[in-house]
C-alpha positions as a printed NumPy array, in Angstrom:
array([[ 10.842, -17.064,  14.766],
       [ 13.979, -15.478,  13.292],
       [ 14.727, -13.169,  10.652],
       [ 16.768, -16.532,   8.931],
       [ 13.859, -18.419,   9.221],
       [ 11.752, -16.114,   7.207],
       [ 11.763, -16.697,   2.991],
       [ 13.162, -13.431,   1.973],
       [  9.733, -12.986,  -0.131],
       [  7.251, -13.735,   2.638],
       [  5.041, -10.762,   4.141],
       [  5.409, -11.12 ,   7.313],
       [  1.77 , -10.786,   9.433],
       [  1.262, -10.489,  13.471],
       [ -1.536, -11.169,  14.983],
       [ -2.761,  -9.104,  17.96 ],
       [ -5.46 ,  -7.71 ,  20.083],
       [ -6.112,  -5.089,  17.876],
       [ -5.635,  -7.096,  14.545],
       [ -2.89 ,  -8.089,  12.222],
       [ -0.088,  -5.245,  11.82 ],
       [  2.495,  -5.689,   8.866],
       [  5.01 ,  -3.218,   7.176],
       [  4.945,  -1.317,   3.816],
       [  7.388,   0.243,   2.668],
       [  6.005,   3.474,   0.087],
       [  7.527,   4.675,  -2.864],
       [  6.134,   8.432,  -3.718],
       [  5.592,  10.182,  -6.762],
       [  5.907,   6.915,  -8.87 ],
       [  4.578,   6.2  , -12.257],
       [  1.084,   4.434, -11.147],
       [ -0.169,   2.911,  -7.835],
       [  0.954,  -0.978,  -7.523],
       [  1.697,  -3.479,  -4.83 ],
       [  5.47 ,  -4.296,  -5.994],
       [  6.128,  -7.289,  -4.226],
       [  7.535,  -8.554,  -0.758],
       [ 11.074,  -8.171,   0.185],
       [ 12.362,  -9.172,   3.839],
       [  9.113,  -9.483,   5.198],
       [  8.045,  -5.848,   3.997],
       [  5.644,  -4.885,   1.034],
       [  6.843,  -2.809,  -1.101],
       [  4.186,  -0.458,  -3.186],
       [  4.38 ,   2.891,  -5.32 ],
       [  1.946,   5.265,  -5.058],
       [  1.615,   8.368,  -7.587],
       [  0.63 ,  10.808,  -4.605],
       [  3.489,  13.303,  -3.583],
       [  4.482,  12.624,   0.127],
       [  3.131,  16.011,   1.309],
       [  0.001,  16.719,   3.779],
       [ -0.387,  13.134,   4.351],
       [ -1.258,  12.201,   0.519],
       [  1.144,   9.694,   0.335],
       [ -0.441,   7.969,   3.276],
       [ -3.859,   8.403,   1.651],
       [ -3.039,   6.514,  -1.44 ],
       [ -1.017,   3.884,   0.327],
       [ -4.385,   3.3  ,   2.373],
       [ -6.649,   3.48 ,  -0.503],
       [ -4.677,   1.393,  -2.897],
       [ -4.521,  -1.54 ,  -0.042],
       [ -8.47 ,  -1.488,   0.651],
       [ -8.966,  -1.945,  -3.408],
       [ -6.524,  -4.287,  -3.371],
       [ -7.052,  -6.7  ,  -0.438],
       [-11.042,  -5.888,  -0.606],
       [-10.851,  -4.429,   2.276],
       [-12.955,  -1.646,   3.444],
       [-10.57 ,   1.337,   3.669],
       [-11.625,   2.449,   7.536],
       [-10.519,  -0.988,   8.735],
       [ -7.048,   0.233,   7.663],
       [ -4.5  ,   2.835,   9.765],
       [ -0.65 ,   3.517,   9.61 ],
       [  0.139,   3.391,  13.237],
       [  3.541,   4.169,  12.809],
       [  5.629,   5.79 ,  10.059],
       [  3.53 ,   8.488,   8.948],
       [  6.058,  10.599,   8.116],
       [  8.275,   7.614,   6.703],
       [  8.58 ,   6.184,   3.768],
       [  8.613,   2.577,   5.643],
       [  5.007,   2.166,   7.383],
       [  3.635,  -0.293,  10.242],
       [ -0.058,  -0.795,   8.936],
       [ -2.923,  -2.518,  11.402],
       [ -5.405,  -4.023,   9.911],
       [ -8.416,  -4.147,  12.596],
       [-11.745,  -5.795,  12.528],
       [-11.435,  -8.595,  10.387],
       [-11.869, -12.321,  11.013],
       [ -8.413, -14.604,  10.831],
       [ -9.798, -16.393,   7.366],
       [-10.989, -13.505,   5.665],
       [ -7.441, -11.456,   6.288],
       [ -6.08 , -14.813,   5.704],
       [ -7.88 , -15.124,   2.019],
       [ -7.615, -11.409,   1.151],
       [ -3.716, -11.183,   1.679],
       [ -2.925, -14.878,   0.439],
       [ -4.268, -14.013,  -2.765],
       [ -1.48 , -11.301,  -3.272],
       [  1.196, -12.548,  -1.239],
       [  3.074, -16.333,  -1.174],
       [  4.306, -17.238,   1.193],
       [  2.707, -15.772,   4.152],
       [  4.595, -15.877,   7.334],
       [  2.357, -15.21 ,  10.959],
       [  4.337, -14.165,  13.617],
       [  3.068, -15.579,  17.601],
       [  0.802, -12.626,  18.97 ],
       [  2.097, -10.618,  21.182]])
């Protein structure tokens, strides 16, 4: 799969061992918590929290779980912490629900071969 192959507004999902990882890319100190959209494969949200003592993080975390459903503990940022782009695994979750939770929010959805 290459980048040219990929609609610019397409979250792009891969599946692995551990679950399906994807990238967000945080806005800090915004207005109100939102999922923005999709742009080159990343999702872009704003979150209100400051990006100090890992608050940032928090809300990115917390405004996922309410948004995809998703229970908040079967979320991490495995990369990026300190960043305002993030690599995010979701773990623990069966291929249709992830499927239904993020297809809701996001068309076109674009699953990368696992690893």
């Amino acid at each position: 799969m290459t980048p040219d192959s990929i609609p610019h507004n397409a979250l792009l999902l891969r599946e692995t061992a551990q679950g399906i990882i994807f990238s967000v890319q945080v806005v800090p100190r915004s207005s109100q918590n939102a999922l923005v959209g999709v742009v080159n494969g990343v999702l872009k949200m704003k979150v209100t929290a400051p990006p100090v003592e890992g608050k940032a993080n928090d809300e990115c975390l917390n405004l996922l779980s309410a948004s995809l459903n998703i229970s908040k503990n079967r979320l991490s940022i495995i990369a990026g912490k300190q960043s305002r782009k993030k690599t995010i695994l979701l773990a623990g979750v069966e291929k249709k629900d992830w499927k239904q939770a993020i297809a809701r929010h996001f068309h076109p959805l674009v699953v990368a071969p696992a690893d």
